[in-house]
Biopython code that builds the backbone (N, CA, C, O; Angstrom):
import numpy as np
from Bio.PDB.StructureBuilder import StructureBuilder

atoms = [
    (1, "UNK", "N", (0.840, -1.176, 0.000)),
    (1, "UNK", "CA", (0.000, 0.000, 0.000)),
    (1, "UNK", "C", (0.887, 1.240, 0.000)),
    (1, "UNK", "O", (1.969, 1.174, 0.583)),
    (2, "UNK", "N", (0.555, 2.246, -0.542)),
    (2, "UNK", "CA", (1.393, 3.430, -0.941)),
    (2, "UNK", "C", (1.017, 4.136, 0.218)),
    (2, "UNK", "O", (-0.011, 3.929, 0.862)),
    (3, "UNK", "N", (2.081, 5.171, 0.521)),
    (3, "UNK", "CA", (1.932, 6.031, 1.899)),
    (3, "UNK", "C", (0.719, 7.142, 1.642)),
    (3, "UNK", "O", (0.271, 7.707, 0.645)),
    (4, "UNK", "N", (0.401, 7.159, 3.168)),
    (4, "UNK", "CA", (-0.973, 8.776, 2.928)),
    (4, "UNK", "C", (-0.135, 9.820, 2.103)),
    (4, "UNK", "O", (-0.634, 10.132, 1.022)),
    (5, "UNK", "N", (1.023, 10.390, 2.429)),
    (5, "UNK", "CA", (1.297, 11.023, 1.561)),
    (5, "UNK", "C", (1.137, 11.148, 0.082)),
    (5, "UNK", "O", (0.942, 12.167, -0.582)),
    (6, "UNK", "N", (1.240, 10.115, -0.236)),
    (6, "UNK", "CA", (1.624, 9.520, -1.717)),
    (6, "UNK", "C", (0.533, 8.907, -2.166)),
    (6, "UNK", "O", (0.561, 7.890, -2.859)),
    (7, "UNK", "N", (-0.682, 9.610, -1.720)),
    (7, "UNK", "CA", (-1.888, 8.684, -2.256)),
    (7, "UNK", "C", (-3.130, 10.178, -3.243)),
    (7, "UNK", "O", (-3.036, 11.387, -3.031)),
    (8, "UNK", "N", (-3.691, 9.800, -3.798)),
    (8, "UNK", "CA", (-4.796, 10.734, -4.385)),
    (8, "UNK", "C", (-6.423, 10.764, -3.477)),
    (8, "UNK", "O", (-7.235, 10.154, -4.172)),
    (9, "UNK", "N", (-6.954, 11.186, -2.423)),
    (9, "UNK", "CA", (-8.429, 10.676, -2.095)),
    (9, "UNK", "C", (-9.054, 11.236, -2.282)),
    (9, "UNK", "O", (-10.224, 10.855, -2.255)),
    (10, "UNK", "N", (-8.745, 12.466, -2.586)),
    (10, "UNK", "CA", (-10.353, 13.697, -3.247)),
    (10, "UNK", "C", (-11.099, 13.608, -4.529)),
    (10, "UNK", "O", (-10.598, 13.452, -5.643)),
    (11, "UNK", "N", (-12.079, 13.699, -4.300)),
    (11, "UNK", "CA", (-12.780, 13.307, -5.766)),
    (11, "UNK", "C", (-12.461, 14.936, -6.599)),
    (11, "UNK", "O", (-12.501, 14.972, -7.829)),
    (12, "UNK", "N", (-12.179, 16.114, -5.852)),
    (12, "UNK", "CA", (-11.602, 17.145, -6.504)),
    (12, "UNK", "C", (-10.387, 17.075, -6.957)),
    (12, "UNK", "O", (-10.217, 17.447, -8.118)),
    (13, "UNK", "N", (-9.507, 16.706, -6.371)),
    (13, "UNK", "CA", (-7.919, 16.075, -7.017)),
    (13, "UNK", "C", (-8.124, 15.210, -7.898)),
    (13, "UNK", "O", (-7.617, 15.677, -8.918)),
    (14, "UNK", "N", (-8.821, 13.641, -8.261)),
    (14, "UNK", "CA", (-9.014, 13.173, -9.953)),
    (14, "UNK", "C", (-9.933, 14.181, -11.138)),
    (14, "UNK", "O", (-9.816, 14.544, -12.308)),
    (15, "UNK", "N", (-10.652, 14.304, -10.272)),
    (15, "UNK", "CA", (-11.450, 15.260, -11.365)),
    (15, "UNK", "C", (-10.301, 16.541, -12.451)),
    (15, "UNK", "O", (-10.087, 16.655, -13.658)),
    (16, "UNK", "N", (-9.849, 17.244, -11.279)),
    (16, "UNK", "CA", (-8.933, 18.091, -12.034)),
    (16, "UNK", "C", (-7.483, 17.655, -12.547)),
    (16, "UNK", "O", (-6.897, 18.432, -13.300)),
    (17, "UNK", "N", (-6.961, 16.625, -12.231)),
    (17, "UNK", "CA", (-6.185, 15.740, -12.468)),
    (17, "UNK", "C", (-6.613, 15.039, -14.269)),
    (17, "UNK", "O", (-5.881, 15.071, -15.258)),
    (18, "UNK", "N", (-7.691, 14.600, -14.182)),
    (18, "UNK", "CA", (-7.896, 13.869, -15.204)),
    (18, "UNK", "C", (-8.828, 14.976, -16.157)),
    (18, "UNK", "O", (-9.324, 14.312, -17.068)),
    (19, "UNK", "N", (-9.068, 15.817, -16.224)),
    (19, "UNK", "CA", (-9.404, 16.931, -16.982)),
    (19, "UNK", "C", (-8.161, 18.337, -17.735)),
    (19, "UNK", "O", (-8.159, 19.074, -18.721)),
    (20, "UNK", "N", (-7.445, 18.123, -16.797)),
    (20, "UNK", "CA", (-6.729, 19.140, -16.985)),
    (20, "UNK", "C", (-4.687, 18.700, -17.494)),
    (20, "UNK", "O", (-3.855, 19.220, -18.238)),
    (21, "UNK", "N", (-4.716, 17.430, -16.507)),
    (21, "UNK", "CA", (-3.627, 16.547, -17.202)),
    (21, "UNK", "C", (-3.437, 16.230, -18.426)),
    (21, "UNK", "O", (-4.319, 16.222, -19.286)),
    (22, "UNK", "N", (-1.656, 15.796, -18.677)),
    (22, "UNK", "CA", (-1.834, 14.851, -19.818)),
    (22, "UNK", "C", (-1.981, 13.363, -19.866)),
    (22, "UNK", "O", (-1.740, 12.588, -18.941)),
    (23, "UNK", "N", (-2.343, 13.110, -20.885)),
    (23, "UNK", "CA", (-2.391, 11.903, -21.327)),
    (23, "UNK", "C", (-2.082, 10.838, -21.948)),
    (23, "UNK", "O", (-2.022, 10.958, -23.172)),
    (24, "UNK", "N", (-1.871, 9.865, -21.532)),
    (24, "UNK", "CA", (-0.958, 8.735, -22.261)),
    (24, "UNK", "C", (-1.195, 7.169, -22.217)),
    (24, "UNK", "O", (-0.671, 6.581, -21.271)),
    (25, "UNK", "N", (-1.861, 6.491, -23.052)),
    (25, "UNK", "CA", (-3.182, 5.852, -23.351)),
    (25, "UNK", "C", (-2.306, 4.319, -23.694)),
    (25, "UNK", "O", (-1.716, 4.226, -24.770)),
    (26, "UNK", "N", (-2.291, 3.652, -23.122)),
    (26, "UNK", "CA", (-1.962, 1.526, -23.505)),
    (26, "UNK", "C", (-3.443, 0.884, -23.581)),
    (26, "UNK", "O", (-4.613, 1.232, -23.422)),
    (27, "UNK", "N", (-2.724, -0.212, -23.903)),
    (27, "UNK", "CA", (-3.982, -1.385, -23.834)),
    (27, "UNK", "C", (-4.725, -1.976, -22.417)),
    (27, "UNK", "O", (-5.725, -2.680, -22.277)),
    (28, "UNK", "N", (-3.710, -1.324, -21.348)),
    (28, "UNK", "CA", (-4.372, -1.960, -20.303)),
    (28, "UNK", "C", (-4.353, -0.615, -19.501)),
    (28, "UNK", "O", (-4.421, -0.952, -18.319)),
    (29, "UNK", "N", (-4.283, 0.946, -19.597)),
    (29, "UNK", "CA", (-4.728, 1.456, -19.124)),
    (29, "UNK", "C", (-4.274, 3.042, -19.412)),
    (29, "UNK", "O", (-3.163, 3.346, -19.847)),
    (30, "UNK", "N", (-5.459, 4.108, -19.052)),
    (30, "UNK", "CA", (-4.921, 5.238, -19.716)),
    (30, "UNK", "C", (-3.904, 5.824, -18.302)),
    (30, "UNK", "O", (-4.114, 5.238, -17.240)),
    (31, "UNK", "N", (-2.941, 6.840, -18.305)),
    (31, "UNK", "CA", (-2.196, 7.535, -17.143)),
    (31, "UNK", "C", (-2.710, 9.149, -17.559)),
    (31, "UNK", "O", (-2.630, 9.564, -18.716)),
    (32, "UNK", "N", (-3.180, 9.869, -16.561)),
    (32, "UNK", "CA", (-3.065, 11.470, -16.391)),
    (32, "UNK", "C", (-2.125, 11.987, -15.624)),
    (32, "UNK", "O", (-1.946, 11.651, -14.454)),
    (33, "UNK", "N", (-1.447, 12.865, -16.254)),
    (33, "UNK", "CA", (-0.647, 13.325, -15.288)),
    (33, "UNK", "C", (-0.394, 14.817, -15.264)),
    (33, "UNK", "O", (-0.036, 15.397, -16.289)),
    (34, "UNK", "N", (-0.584, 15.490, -14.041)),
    (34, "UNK", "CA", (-0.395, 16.947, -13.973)),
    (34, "UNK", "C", (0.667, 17.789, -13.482)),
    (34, "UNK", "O", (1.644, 17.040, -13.463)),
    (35, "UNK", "N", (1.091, 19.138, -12.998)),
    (35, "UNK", "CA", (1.724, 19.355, -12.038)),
    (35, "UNK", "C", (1.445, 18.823, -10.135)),
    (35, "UNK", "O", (0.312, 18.442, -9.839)),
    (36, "UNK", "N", (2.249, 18.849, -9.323)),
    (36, "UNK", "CA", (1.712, 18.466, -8.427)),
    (36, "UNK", "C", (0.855, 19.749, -7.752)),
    (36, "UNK", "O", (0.905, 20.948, -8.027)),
    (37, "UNK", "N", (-0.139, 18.852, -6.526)),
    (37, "UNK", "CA", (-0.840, 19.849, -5.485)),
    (37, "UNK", "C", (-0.067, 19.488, -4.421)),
    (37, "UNK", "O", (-0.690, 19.511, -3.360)),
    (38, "UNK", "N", (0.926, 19.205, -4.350)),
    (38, "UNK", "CA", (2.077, 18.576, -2.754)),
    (38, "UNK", "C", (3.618, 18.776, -3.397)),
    (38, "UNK", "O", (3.816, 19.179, -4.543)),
    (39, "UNK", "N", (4.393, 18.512, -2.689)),
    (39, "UNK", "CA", (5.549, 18.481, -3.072)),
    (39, "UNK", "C", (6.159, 17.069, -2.782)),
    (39, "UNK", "O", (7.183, 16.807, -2.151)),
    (40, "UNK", "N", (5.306, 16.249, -3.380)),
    (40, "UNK", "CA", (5.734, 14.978, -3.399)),
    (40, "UNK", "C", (5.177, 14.179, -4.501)),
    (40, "UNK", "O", (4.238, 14.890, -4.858)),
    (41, "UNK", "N", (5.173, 13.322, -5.130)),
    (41, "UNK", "CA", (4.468, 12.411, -6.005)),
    (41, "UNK", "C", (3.206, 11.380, -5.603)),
    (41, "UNK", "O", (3.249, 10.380, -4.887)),
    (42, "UNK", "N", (2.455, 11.770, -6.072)),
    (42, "UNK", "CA", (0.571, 11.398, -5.532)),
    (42, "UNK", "C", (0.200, 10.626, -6.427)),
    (42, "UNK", "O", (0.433, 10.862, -7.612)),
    (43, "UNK", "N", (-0.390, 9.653, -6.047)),
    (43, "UNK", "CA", (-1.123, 8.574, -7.119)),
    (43, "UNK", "C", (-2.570, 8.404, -6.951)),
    (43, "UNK", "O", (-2.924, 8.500, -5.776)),
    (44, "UNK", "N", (-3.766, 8.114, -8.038)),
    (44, "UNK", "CA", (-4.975, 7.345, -7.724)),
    (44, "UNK", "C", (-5.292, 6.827, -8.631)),
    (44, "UNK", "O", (-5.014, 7.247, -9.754)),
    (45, "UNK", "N", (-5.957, 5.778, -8.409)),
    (45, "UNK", "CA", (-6.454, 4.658, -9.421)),
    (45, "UNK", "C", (-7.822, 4.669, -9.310)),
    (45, "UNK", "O", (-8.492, 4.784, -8.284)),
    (46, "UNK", "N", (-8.352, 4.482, -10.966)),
    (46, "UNK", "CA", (-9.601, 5.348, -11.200)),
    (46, "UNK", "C", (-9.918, 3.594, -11.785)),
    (46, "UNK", "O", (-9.066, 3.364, -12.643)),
    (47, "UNK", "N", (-10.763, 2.457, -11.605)),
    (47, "UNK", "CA", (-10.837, 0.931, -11.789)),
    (47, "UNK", "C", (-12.798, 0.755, -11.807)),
    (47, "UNK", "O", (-13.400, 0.730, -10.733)),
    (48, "UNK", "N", (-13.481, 0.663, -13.024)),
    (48, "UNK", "CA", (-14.419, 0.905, -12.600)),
    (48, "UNK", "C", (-15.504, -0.506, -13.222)),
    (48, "UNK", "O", (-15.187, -0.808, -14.372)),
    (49, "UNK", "N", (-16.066, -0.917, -12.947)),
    (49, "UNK", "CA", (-17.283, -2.204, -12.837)),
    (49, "UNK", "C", (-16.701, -2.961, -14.317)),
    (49, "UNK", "O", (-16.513, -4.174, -14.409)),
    (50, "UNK", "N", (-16.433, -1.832, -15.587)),
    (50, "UNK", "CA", (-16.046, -2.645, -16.965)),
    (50, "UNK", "C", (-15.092, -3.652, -16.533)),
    (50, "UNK", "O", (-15.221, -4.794, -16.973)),
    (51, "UNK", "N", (-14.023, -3.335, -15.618)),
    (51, "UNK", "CA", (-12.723, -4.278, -15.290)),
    (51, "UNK", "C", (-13.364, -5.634, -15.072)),
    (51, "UNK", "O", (-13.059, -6.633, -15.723)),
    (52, "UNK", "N", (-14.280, -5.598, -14.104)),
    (52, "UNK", "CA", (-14.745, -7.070, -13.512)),
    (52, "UNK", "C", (-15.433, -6.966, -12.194)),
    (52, "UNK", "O", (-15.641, -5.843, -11.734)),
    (53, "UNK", "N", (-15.719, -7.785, -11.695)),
    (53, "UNK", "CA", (-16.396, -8.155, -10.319)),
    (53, "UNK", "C", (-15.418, -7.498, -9.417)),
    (53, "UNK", "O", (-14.227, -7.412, -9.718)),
    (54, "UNK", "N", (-15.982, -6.969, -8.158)),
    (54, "UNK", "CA", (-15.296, -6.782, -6.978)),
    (54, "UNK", "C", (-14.153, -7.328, -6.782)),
    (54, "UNK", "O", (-13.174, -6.660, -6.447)),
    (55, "UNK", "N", (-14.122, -8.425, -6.937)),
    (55, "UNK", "CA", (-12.696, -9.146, -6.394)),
    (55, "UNK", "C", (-11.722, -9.308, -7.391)),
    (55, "UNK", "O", (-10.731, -9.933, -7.013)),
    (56, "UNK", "N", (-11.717, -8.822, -8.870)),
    (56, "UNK", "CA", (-10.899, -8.755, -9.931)),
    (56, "UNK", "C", (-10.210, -6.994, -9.654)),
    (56, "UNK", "O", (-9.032, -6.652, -9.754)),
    (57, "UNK", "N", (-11.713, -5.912, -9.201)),
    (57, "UNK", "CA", (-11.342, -4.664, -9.735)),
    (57, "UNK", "C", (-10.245, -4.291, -8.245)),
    (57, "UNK", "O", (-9.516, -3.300, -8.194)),
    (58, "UNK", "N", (-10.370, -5.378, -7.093)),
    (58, "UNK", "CA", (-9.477, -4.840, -5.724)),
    (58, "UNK", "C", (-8.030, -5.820, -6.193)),
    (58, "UNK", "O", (-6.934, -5.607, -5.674)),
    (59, "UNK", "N", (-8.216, -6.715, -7.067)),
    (59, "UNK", "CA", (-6.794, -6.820, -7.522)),
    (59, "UNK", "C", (-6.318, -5.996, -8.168)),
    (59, "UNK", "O", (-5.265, -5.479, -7.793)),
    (60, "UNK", "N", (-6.801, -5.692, -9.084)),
    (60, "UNK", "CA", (-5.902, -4.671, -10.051)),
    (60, "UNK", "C", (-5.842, -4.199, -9.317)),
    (60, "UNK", "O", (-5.056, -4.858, -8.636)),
    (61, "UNK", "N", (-6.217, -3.062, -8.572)),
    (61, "UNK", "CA", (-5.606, -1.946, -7.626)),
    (61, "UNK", "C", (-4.652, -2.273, -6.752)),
    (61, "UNK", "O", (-3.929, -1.413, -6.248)),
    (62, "UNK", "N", (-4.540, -3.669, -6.457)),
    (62, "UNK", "CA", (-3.612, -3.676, -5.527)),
    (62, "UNK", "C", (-1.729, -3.809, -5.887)),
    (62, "UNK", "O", (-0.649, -3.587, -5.339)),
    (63, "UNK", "N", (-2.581, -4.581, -7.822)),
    (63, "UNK", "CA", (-1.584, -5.009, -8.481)),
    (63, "UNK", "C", (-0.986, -3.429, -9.063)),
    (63, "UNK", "O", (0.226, -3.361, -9.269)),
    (64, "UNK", "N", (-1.714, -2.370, -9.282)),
    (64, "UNK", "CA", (-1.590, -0.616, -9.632)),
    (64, "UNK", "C", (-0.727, -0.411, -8.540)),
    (64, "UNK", "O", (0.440, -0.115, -8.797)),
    (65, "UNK", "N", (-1.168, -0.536, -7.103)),
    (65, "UNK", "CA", (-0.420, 0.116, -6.231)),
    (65, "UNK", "C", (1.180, -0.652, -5.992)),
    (65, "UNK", "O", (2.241, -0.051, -5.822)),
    (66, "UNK", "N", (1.004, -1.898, -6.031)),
    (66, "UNK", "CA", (2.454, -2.648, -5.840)),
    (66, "UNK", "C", (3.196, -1.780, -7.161)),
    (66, "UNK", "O", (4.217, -1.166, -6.853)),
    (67, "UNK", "N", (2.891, -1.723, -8.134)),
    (67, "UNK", "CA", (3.592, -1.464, -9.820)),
    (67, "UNK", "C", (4.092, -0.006, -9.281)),
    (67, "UNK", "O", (5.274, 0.317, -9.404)),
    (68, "UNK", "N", (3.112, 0.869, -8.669)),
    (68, "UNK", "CA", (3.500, 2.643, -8.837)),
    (68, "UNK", "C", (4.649, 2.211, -7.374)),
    (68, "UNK", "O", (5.739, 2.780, -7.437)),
    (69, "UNK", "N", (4.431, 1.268, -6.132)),
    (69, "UNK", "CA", (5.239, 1.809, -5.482)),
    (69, "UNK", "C", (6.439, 1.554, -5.009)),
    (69, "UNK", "O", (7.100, 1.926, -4.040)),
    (70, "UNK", "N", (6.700, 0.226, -6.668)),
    (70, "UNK", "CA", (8.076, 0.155, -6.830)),
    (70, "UNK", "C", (8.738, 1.501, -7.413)),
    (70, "UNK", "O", (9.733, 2.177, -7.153)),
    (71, "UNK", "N", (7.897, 1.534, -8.145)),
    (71, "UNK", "CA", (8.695, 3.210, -9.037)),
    (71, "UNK", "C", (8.552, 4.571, -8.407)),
    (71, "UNK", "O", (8.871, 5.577, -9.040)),
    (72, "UNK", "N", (8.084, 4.632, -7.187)),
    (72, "UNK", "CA", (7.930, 5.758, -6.670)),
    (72, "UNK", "C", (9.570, 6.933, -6.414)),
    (72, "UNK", "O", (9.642, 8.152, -6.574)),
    (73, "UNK", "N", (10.481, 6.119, -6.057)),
    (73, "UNK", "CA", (11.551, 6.886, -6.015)),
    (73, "UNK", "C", (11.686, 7.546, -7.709)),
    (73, "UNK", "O", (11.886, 8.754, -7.843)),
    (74, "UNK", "N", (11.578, 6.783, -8.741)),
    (74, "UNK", "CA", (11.990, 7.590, -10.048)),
    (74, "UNK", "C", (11.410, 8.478, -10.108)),
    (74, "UNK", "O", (12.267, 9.360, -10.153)),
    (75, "UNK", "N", (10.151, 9.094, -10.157)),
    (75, "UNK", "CA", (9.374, 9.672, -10.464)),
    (75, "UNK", "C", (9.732, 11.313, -9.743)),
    (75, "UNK", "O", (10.768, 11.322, -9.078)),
    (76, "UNK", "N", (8.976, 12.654, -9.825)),
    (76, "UNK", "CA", (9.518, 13.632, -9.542)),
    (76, "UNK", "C", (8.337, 14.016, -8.975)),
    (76, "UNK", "O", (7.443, 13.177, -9.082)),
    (77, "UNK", "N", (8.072, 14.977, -8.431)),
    (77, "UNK", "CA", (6.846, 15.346, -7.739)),
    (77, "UNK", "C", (5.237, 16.054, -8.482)),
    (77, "UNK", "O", (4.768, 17.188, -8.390)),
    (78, "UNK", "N", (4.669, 14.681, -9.285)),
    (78, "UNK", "CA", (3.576, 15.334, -10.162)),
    (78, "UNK", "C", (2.631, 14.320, -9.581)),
    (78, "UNK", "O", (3.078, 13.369, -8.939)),
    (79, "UNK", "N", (1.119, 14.511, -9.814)),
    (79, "UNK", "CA", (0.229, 13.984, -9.557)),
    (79, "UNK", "C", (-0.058, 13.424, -10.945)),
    (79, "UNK", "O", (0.015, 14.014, -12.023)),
    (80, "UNK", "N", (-0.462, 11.935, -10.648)),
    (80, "UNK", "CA", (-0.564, 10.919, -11.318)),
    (80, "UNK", "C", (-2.116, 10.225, -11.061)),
    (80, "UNK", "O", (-2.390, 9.792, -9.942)),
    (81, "UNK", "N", (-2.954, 10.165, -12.010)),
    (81, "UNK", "CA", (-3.963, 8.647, -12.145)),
    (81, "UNK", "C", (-3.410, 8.128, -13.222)),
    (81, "UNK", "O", (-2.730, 8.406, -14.210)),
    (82, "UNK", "N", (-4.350, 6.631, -12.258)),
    (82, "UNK", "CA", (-4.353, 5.776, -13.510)),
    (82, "UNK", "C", (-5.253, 5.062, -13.714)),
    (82, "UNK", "O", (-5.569, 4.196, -12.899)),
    (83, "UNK", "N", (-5.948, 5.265, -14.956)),
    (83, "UNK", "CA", (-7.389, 4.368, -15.216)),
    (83, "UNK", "C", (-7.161, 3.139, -15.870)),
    (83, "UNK", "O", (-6.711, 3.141, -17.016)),
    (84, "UNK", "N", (-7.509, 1.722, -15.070)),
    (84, "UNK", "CA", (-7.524, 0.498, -15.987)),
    (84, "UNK", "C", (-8.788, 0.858, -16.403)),
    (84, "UNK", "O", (-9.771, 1.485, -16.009)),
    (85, "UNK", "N", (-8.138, -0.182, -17.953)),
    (85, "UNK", "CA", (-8.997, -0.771, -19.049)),
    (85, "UNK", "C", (-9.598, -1.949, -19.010)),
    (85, "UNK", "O", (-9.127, -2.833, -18.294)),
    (86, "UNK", "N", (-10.727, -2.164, -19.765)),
    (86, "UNK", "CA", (-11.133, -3.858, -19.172)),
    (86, "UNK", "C", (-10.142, -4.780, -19.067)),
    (86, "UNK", "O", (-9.937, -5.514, -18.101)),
    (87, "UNK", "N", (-9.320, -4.706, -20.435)),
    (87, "UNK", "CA", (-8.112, -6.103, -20.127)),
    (87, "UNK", "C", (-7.087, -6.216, -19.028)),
    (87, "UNK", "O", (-6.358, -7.198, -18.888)),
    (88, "UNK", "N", (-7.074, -4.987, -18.141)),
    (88, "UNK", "CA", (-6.302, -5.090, -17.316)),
    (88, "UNK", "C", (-6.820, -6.168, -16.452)),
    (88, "UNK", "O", (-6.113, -7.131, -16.158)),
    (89, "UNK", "N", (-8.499, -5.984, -15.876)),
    (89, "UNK", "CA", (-8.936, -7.411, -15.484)),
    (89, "UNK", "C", (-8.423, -8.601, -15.869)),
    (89, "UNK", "O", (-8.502, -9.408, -14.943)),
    (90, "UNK", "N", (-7.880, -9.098, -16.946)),
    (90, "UNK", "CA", (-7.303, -10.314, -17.243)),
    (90, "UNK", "C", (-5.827, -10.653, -17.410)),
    (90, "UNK", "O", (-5.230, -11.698, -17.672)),
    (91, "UNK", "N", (-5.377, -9.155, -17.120)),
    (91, "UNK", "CA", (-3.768, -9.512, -17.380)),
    (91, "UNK", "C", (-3.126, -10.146, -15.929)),
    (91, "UNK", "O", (-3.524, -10.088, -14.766)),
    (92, "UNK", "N", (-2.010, -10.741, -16.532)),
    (92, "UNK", "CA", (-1.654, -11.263, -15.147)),
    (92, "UNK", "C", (-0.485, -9.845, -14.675)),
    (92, "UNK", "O", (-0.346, -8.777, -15.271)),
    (93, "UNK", "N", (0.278, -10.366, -13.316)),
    (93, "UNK", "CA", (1.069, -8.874, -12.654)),
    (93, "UNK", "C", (2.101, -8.690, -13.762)),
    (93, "UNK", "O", (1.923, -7.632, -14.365)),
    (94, "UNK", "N", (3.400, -9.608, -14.323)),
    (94, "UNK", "CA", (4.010, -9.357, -15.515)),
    (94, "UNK", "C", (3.374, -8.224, -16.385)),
    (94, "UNK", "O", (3.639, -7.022, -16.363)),
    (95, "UNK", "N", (2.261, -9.055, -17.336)),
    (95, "UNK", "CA", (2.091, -7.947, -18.484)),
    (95, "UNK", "C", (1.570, -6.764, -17.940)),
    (95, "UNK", "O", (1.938, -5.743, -18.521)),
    (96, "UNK", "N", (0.546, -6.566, -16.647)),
    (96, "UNK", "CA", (0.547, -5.121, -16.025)),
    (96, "UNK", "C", (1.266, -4.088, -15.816)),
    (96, "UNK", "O", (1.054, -2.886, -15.980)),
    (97, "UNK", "N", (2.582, -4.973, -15.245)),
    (97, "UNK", "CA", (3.590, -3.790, -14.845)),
    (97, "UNK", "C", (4.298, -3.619, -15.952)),
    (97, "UNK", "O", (4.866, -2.528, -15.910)),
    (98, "UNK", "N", (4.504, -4.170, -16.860)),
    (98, "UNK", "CA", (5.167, -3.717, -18.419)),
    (98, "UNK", "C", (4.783, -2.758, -18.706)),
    (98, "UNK", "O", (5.499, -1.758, -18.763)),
    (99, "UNK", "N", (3.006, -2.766, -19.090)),
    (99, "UNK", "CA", (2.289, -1.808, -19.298)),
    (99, "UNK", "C", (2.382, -0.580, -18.937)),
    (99, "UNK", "O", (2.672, 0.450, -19.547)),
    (100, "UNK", "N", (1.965, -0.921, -17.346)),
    (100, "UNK", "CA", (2.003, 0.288, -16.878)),
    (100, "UNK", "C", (3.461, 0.886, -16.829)),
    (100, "UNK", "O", (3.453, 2.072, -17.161)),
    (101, "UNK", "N", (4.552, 0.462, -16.549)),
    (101, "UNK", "CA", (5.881, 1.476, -16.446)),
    (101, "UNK", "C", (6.036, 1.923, -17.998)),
    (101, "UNK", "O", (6.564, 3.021, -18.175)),
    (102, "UNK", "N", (5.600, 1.130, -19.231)),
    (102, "UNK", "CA", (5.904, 1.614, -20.220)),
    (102, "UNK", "C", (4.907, 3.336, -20.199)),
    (102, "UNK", "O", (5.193, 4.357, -20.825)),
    (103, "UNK", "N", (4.096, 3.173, -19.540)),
    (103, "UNK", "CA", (2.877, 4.743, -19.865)),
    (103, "UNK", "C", (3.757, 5.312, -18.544)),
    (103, "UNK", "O", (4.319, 6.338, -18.928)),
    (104, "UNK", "N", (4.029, 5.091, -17.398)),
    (104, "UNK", "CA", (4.859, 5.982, -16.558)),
    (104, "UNK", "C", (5.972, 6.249, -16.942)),
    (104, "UNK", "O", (6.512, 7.017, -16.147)),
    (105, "UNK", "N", (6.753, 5.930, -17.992)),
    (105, "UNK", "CA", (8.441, 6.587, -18.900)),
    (105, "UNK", "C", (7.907, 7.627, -19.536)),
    (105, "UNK", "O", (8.560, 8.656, -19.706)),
    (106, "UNK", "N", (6.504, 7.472, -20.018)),
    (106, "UNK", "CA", (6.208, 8.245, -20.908)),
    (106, "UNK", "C", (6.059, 10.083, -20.532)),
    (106, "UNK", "O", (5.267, 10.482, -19.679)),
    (107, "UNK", "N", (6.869, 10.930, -21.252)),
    (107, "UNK", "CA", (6.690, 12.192, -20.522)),
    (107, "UNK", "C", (5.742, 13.047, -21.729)),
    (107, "UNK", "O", (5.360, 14.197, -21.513)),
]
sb = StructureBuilder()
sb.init_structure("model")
sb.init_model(0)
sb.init_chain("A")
sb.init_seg("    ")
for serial, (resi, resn, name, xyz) in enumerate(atoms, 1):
    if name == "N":
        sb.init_residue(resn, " ", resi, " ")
    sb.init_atom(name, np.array(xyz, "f"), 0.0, 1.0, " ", f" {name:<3s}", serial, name[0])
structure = sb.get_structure()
């Protein structure tokens, strides 16, 4: 689990996050990313009913949060979501975290 610091919980922080960010779009999930509102690097994962049943959509997230909080030291202080795609429901942790670090290189 990623630290309180280092987490996104306001529904005003994704909203303007994912409206006003950029964007950078894979097969298993889109990334927004803005300047930060902290001086640290903030994450939230946006996982919604298309993914799968309850117990598929609290994996991915858990499998999102293990992936961002290996890479948390690289990263610089911007606020980050990340929305899975349905197939993320079926990928296993391998092709996830490919995925996803390939859209987190992305500047």
């Amino acid at each position: 689990m990623l630290a309180k610091a280092n987490r996104i919980v306001r529904g005003d922080d994704f909203r303007r996050i994912v409206r006003t960010g950029r964007r950078a779009g894979g097969p298993l999930a889109v990334v927004h990313r803005t300047k930060p509102g902290a001086a640290v690097s903030r994450f939230g994962f946006i996982v919604s009913k298309q993914v799968g049943n309850a117990v598929v959509r609290n994996r991915v997230k858990r499998r999102l949060s293990e992936i961002v909080r290996e890479q948390l030291p690289a990263h610089g202080a911007e606020d980050i979501v990340i929305r899975a795609l349905p197939p993320a429901g079926q990928a296993d942790f391998a092709t996830l975290r490919a995925g996803i670090t390939a859209l987190l290189e992305r500047r």
